[in-house]
N, CA, C and O atoms as CSV, one atom per row, in Angstrom:
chain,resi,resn,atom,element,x,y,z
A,1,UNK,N,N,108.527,105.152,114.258
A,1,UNK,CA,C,108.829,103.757,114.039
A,1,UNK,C,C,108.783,103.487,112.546
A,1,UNK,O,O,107.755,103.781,111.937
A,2,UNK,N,N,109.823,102.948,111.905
A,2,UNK,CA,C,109.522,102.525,110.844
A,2,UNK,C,C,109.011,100.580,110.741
A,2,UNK,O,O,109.268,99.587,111.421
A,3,UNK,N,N,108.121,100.886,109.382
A,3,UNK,CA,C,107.312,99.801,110.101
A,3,UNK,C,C,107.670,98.462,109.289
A,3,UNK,O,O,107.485,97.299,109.650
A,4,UNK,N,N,108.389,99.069,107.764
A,4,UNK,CA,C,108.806,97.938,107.400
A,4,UNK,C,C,109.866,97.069,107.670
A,4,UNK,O,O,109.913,95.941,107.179
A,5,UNK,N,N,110.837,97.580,108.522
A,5,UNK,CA,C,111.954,97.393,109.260
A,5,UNK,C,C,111.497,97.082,111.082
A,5,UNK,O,O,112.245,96.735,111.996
A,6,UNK,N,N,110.613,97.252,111.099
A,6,UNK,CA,C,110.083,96.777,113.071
A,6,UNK,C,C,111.297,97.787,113.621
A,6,UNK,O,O,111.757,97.133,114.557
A,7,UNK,N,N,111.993,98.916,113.551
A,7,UNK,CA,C,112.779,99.556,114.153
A,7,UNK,C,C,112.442,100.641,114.432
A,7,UNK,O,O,112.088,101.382,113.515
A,8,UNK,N,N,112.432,101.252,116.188
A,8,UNK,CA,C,112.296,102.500,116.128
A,8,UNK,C,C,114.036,103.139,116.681
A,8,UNK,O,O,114.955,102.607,117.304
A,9,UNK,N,N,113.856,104.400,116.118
A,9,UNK,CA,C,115.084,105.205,117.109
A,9,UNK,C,C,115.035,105.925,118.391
A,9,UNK,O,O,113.962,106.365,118.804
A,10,UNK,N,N,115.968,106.049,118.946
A,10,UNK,CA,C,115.832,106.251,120.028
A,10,UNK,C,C,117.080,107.701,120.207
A,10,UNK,O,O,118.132,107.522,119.595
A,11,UNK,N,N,116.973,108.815,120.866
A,11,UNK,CA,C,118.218,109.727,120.815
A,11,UNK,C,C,118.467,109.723,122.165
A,11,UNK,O,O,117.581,109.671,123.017
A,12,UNK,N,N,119.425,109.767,122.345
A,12,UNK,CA,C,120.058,110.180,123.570
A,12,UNK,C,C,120.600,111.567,123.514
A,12,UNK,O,O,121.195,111.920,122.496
A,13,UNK,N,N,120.420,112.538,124.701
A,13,UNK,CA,C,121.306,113.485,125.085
A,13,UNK,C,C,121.881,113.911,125.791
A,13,UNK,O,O,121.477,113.884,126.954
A,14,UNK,N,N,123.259,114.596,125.438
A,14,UNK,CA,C,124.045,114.678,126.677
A,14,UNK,C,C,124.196,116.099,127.084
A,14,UNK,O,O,125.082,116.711,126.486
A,15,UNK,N,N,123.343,116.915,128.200
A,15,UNK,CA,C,123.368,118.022,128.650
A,15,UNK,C,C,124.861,118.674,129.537
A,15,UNK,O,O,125.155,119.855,129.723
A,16,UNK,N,N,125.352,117.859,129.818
A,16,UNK,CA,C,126.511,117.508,130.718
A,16,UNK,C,C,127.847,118.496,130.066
A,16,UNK,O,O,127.651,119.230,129.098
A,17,UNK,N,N,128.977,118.410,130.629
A,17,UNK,CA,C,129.967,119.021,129.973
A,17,UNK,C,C,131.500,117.894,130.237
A,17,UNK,O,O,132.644,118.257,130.513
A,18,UNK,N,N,130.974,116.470,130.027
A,18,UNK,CA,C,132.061,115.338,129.851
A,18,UNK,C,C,131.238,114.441,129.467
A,18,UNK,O,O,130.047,114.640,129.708
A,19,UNK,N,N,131.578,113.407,128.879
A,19,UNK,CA,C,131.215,112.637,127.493
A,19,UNK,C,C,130.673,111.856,128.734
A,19,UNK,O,O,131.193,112.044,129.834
A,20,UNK,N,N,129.480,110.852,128.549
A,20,UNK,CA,C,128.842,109.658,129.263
A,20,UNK,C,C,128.660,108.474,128.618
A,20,UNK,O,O,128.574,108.591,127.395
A,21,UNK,N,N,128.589,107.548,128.985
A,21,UNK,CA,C,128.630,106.487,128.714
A,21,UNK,C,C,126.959,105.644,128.683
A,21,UNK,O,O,126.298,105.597,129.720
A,22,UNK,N,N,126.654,105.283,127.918
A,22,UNK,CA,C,124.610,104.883,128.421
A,22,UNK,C,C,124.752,103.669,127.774
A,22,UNK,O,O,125.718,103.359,127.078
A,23,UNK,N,N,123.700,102.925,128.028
A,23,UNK,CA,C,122.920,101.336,127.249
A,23,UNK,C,C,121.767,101.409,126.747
A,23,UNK,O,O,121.097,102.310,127.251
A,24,UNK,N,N,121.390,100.975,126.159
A,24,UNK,CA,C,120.374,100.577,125.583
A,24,UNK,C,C,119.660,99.157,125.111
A,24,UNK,O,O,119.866,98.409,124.155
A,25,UNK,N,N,118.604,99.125,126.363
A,25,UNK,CA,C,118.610,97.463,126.865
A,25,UNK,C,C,117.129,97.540,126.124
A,25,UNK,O,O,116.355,98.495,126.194
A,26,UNK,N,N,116.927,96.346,125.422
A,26,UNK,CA,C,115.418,95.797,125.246
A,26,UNK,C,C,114.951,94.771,126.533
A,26,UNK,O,O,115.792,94.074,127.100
A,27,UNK,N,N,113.317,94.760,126.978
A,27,UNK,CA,C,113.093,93.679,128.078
A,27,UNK,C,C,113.499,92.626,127.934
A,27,UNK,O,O,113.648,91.945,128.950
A,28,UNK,N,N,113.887,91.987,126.467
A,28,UNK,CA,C,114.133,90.053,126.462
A,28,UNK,C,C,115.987,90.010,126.610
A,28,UNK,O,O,116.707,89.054,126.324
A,29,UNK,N,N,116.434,91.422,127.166
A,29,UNK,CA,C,118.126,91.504,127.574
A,29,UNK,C,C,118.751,91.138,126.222
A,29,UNK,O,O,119.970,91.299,126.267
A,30,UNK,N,N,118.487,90.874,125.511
A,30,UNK,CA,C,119.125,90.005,124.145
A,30,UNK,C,C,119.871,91.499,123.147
A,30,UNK,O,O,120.846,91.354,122.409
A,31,UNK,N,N,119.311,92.545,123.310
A,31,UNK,CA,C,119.877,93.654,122.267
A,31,UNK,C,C,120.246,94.562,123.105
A,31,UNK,O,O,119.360,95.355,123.424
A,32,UNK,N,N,121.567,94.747,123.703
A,32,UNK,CA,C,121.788,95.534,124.779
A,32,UNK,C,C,122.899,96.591,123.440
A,32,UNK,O,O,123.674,96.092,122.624
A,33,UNK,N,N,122.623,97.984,123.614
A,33,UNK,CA,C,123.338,98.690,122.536
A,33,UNK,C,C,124.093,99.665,123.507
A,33,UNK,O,O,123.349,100.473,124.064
A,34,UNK,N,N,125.221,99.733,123.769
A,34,UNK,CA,C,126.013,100.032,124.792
A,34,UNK,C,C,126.816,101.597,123.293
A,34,UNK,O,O,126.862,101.530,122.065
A,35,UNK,N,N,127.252,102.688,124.223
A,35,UNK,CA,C,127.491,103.905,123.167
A,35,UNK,C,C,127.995,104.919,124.423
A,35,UNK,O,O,127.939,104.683,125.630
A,36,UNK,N,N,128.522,106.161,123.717
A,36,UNK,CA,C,128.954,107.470,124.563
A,36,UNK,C,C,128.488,108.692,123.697
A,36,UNK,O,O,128.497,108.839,122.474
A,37,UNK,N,N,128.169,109.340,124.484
A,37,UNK,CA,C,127.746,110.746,124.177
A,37,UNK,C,C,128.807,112.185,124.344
A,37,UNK,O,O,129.181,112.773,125.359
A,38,UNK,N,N,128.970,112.333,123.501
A,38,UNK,CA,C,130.181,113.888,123.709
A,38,UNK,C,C,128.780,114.898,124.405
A,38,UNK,O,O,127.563,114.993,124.253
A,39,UNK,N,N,130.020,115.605,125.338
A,39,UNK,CA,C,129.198,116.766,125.918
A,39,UNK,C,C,128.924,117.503,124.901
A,39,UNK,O,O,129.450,117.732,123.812
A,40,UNK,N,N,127.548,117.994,125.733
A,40,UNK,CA,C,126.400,119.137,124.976
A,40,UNK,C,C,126.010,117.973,122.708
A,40,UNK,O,O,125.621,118.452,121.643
A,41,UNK,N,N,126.203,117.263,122.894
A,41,UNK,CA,C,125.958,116.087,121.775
A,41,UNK,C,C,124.622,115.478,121.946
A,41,UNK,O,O,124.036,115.676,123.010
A,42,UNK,N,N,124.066,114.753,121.014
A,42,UNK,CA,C,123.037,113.119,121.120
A,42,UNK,C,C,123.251,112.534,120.028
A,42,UNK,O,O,123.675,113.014,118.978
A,43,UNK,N,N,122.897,111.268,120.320
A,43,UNK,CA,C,123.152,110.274,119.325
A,43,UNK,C,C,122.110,109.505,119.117
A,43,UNK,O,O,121.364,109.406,120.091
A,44,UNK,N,N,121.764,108.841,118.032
A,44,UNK,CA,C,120.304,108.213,118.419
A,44,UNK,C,C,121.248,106.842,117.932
A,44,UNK,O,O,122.371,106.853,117.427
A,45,UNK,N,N,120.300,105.567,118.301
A,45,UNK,CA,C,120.626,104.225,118.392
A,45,UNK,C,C,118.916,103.827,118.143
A,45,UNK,O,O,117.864,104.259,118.615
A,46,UNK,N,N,119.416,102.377,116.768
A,46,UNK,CA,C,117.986,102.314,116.151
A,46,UNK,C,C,117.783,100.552,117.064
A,46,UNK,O,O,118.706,99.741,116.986
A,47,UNK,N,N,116.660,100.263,117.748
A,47,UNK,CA,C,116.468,99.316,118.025
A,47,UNK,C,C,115.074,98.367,117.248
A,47,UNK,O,O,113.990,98.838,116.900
A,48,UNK,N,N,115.610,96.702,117.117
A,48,UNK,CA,C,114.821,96.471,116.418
A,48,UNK,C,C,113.764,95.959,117.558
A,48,UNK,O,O,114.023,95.445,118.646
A,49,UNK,N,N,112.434,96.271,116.947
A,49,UNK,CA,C,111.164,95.624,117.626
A,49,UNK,C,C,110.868,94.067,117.219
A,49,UNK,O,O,110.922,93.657,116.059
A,50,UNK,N,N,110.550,93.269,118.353
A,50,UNK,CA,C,109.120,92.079,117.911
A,50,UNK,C,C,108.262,92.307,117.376
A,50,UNK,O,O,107.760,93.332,117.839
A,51,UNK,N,N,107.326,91.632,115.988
A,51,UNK,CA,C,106.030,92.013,115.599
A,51,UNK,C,C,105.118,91.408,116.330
A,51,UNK,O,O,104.998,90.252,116.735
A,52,UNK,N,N,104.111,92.960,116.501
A,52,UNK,CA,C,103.087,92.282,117.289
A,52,UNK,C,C,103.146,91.657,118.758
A,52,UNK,O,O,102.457,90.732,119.185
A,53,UNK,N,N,104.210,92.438,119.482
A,53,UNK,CA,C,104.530,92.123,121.205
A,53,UNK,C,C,105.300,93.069,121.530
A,53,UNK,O,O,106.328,93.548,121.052
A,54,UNK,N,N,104.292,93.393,122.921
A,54,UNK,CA,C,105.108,94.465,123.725
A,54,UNK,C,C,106.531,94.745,123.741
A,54,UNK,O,O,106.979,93.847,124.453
A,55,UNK,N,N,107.445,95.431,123.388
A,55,UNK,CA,C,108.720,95.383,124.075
A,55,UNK,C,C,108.732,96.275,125.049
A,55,UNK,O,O,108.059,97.305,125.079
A,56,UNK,N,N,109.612,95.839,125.987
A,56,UNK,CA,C,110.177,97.325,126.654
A,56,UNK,C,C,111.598,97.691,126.800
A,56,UNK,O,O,112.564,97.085,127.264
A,57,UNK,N,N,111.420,99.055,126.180
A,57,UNK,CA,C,113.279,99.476,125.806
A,57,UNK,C,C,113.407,100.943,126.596
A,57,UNK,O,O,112.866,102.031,126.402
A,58,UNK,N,N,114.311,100.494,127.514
A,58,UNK,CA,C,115.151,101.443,128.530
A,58,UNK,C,C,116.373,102.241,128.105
A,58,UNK,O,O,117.017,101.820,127.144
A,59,UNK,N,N,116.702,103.199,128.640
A,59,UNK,CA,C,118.377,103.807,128.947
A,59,UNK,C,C,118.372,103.597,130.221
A,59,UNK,O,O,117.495,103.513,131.081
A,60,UNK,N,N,119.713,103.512,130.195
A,60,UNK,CA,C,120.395,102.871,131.454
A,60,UNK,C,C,122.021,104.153,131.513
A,60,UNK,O,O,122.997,104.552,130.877
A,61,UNK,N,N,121.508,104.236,132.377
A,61,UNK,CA,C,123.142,105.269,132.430
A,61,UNK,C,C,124.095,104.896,134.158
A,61,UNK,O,O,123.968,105.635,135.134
A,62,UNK,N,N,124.591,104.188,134.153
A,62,UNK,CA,C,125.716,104.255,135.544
A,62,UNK,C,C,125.081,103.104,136.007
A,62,UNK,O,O,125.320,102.785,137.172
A,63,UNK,N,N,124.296,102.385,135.324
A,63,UNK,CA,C,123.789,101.195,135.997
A,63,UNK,C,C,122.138,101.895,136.926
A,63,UNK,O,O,121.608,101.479,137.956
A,64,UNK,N,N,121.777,102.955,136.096
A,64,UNK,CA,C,120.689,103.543,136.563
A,64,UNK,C,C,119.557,103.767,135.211
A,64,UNK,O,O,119.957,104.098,134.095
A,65,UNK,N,N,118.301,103.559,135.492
A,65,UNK,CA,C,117.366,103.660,134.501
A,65,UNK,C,C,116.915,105.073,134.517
A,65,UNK,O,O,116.262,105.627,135.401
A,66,UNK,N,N,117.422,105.640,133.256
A,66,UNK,CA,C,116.516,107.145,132.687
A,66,UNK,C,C,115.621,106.984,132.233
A,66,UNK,O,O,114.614,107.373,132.825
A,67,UNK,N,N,115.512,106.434,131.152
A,67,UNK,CA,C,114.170,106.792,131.060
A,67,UNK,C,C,113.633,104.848,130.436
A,67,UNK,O,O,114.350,103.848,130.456
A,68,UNK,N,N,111.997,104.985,129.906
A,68,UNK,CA,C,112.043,103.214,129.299
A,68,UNK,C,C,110.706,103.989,129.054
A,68,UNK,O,O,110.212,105.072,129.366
A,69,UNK,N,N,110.259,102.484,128.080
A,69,UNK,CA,C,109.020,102.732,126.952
A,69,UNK,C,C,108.678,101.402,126.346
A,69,UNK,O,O,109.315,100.631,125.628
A,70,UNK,N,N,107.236,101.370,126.960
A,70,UNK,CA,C,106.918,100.435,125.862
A,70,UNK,C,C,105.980,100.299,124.776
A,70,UNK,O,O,104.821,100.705,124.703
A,71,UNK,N,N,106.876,99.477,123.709
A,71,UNK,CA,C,106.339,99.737,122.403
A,71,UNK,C,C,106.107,98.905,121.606
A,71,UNK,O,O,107.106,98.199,121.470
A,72,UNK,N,N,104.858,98.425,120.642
A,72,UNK,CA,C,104.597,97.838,119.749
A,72,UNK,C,C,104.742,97.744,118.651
A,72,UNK,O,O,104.323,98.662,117.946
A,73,UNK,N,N,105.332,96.708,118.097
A,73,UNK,CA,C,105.606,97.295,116.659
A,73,UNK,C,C,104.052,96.223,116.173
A,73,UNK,O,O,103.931,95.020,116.404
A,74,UNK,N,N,103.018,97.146,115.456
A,74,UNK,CA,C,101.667,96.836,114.921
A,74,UNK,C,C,102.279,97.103,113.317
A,74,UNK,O,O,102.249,98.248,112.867
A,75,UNK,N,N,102.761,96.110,112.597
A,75,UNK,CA,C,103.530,96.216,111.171
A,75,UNK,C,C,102.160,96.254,110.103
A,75,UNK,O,O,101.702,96.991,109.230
A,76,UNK,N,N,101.795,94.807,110.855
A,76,UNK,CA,C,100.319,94.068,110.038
A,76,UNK,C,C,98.960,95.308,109.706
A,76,UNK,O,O,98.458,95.728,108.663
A,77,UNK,N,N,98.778,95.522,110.814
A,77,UNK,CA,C,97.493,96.924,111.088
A,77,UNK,C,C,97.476,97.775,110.452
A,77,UNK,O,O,96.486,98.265,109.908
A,78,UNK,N,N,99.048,98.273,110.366
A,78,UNK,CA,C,99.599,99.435,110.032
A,78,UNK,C,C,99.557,99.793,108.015
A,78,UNK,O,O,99.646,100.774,107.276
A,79,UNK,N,N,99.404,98.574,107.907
A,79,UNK,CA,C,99.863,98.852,106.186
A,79,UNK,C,C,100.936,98.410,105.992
A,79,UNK,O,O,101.968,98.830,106.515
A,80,UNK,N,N,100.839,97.401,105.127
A,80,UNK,CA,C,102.056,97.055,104.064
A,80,UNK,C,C,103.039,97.951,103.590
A,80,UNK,O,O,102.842,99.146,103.370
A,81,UNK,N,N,104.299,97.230,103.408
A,81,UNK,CA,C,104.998,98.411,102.685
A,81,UNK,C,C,104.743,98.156,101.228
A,81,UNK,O,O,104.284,97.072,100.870
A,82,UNK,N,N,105.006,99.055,100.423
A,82,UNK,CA,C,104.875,98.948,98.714
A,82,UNK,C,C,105.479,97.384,98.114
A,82,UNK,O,O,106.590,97.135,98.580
A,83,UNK,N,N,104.999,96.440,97.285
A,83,UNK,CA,C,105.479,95.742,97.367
A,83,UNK,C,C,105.766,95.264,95.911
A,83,UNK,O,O,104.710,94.995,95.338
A,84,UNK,N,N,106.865,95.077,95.143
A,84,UNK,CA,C,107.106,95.085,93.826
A,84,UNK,C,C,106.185,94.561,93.160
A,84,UNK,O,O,105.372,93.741,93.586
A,85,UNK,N,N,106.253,94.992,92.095
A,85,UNK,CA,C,104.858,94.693,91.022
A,85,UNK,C,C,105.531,93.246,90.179
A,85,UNK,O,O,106.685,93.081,89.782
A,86,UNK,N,N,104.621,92.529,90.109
A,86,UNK,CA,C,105.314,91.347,88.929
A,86,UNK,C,C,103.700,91.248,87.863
A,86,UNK,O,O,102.519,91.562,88.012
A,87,UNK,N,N,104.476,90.677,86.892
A,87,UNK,CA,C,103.101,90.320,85.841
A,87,UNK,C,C,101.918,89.676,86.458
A,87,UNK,O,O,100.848,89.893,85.888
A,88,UNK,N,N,101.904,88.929,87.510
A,88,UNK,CA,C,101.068,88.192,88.267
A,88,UNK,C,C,100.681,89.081,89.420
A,88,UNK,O,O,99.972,88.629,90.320
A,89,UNK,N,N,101.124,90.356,89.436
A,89,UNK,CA,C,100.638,90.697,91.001
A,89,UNK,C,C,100.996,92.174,90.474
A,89,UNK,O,O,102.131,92.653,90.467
A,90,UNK,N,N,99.928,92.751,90.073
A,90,UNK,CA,C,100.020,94.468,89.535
A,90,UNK,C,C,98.999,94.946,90.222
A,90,UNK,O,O,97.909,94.461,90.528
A,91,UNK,N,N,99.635,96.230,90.472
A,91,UNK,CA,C,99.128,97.436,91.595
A,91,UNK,C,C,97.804,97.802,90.702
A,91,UNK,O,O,97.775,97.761,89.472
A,92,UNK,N,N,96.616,98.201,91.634
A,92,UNK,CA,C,95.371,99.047,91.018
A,92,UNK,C,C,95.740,100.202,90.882
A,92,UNK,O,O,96.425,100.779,91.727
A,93,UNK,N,N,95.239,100.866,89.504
A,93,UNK,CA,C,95.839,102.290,89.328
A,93,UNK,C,C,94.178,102.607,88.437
A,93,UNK,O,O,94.333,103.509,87.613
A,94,UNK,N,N,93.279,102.269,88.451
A,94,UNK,CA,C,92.347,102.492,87.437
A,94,UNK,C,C,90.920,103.002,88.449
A,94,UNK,O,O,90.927,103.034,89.679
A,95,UNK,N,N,90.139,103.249,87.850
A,95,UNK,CA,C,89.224,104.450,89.144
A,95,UNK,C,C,88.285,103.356,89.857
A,95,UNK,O,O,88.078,102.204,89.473
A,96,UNK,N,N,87.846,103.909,90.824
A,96,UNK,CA,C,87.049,102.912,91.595
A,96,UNK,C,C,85.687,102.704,91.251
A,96,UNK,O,O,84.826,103.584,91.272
A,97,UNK,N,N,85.537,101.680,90.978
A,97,UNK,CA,C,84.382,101.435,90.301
A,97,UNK,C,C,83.043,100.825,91.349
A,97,UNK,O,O,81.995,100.536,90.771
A,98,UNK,N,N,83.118,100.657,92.784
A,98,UNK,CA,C,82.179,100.865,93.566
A,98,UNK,C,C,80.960,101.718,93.150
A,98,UNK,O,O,79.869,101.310,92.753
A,99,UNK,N,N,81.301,102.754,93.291
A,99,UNK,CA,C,80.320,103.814,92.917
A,99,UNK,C,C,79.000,103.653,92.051
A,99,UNK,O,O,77.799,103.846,92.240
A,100,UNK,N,N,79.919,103.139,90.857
A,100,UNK,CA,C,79.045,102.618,89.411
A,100,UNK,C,C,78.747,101.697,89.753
A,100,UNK,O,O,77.536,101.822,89.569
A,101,UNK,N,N,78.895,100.495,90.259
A,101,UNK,CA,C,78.422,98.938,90.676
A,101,UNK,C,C,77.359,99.614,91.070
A,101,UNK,O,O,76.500,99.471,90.199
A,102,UNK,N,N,76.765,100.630,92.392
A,102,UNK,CA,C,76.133,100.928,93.258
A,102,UNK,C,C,75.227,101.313,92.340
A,102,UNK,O,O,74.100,100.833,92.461
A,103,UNK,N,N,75.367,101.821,91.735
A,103,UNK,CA,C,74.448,103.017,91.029
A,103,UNK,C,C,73.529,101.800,89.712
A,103,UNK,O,O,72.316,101.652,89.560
A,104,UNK,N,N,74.546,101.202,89.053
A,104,UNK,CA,C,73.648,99.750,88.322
A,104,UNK,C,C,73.301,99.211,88.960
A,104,UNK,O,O,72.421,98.516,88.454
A,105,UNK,N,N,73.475,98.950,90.318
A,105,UNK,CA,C,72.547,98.055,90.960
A,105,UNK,C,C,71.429,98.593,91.228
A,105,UNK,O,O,70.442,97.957,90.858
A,106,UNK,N,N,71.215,99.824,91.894
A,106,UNK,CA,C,70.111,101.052,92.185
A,106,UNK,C,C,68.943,100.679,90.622
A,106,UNK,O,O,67.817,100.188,90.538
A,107,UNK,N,N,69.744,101.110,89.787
A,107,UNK,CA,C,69.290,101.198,88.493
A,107,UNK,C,C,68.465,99.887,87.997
A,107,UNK,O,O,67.418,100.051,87.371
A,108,UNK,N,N,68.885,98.764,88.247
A,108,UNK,CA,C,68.255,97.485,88.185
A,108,UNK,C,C,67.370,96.923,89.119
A,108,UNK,O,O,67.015,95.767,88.885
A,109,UNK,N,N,66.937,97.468,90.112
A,109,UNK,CA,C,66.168,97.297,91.322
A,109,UNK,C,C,64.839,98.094,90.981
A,109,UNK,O,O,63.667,97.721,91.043
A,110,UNK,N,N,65.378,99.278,90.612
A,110,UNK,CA,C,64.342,100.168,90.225
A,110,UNK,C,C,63.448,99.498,88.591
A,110,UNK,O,O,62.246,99.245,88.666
A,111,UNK,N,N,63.843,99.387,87.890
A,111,UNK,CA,C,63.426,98.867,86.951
A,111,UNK,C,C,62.725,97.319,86.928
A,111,UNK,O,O,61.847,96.951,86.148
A,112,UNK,N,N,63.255,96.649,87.827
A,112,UNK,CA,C,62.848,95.416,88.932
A,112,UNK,C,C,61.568,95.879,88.795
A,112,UNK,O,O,60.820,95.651,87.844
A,113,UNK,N,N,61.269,96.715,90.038
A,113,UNK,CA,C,60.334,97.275,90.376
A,113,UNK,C,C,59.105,97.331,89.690
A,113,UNK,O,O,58.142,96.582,89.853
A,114,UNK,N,N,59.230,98.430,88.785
A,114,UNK,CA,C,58.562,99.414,87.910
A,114,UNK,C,C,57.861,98.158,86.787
A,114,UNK,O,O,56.698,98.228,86.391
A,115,UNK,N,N,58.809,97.060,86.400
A,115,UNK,CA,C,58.202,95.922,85.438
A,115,UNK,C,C,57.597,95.372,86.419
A,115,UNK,O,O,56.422,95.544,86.096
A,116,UNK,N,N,57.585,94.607,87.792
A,116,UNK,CA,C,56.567,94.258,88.607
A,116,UNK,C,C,55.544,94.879,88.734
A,116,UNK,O,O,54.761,93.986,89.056
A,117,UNK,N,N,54.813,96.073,88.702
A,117,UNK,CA,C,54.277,96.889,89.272
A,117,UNK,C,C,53.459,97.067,88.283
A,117,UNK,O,O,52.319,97.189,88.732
A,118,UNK,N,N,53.506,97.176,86.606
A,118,UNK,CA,C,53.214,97.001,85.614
A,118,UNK,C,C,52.407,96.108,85.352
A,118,UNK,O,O,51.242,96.330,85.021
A,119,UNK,N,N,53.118,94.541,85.508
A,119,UNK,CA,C,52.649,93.246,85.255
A,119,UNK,C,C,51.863,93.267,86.146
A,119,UNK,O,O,50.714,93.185,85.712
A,120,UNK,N,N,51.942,93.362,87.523
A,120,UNK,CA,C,50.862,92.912,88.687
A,120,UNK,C,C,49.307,93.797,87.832
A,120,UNK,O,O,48.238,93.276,87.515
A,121,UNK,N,N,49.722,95.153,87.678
A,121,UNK,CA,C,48.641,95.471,87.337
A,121,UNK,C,C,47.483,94.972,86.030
A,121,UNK,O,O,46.269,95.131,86.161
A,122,UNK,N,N,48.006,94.464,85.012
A,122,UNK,CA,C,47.039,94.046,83.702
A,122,UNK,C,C,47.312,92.125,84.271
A,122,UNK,O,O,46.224,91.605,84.024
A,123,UNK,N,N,47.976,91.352,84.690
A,123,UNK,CA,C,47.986,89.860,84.547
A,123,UNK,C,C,46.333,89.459,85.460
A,123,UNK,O,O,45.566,88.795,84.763
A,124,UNK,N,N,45.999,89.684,86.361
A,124,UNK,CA,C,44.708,89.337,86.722
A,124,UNK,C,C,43.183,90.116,86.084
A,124,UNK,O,O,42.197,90.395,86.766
A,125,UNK,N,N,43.312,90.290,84.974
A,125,UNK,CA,C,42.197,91.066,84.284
A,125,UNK,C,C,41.356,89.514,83.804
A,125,UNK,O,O,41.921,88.497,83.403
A,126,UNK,N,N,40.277,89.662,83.941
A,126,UNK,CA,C,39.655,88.582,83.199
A,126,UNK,C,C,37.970,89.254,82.517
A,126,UNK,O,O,37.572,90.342,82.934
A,127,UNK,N,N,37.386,88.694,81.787
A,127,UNK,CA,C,36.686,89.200,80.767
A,127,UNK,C,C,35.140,88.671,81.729
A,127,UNK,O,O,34.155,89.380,81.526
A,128,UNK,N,N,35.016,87.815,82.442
A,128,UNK,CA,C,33.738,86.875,83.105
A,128,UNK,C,C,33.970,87.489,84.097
A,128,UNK,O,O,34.976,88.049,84.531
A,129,UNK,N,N,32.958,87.354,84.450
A,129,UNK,CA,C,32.465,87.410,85.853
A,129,UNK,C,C,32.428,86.270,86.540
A,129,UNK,O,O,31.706,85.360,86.132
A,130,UNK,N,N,33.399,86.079,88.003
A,130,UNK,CA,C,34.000,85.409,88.568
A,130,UNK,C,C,33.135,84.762,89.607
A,130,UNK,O,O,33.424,83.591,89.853
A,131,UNK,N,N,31.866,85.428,90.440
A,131,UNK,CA,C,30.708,85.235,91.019
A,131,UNK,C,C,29.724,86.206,89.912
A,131,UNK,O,O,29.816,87.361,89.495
A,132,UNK,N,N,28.869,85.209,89.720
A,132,UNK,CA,C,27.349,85.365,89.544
A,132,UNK,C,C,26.539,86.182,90.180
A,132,UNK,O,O,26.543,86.080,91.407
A,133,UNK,N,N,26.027,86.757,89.829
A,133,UNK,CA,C,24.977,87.680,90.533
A,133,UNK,C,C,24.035,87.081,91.060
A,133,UNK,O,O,23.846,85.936,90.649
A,134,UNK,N,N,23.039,87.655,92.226
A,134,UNK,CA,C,22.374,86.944,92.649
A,134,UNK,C,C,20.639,86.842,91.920
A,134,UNK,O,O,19.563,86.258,92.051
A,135,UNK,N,N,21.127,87.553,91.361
A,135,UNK,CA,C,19.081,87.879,90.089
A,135,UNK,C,C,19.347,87.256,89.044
A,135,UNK,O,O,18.400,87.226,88.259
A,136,UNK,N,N,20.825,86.424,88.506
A,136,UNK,CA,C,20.774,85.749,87.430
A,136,UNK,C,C,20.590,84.298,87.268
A,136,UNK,O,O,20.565,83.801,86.143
């Protein structure tokens, strides 16, 4: 399926030894792709999909169903296609800088730390005695 186009192809073949005649019906009847096949030949026929809803797309040969399929075209899910660059809207090409965010943040937590841990220890020092003894 191509996805920026919602179209997949479809081949037909003709095992036969006289040319046939087939359709190619989508479920909403609206894209019926009518074609012939030369013996021992195939032909493919590109049908377009709905985004994001079931279709179902059949061959039809003599007023008889060969084969059918149904298929989604998932465009959105799938990934964007490339989409031109303008001065206002330029592609990332420069390294990912997650990593390093992660790692300064690590780095600043730790040091967080280590100055808490520091301070807690000398800020409650006091020079008196806080209770009195009991012989004084």
């Amino acid at each position: 399926m191509s996805c920026p186009a919602r179209s997949v192809r479809i081949t037909v073949r003709n095992t036969g030894t006289q040319s046939e005649d087939f359709t190619v019906v989508r479920n909403d009847e609206s894209a019926t792709v009518p074609g012939t096949v030369a013996p021992h030949d195939s032909k493919t026929v590109k049908v377009e999909l709905t985004e994001d809803r079931s279709t179902l797309v059949r061959v039809d040969w003599a007023n008889k169903r060969i084969e059918s399929r149904t298929l989604k075209a998932n465009c959105k899910h799938a990934g964007a296609a490339p989409q031109k660059t303008t001065p206002g809207n330029l592609p990332h090409t420069g390294p990912d800088t997650v990593l390093w965010a992660r790692a300064a943040t690590g780095v600043g937590v730790l040091l967080t730390g280590v100055v808490i841990f520091w301070y807690g220890g000398i800020w409650p020092r006091r020079r008196e005695r806080v209770f009195a003894k009991k012989g004084d």
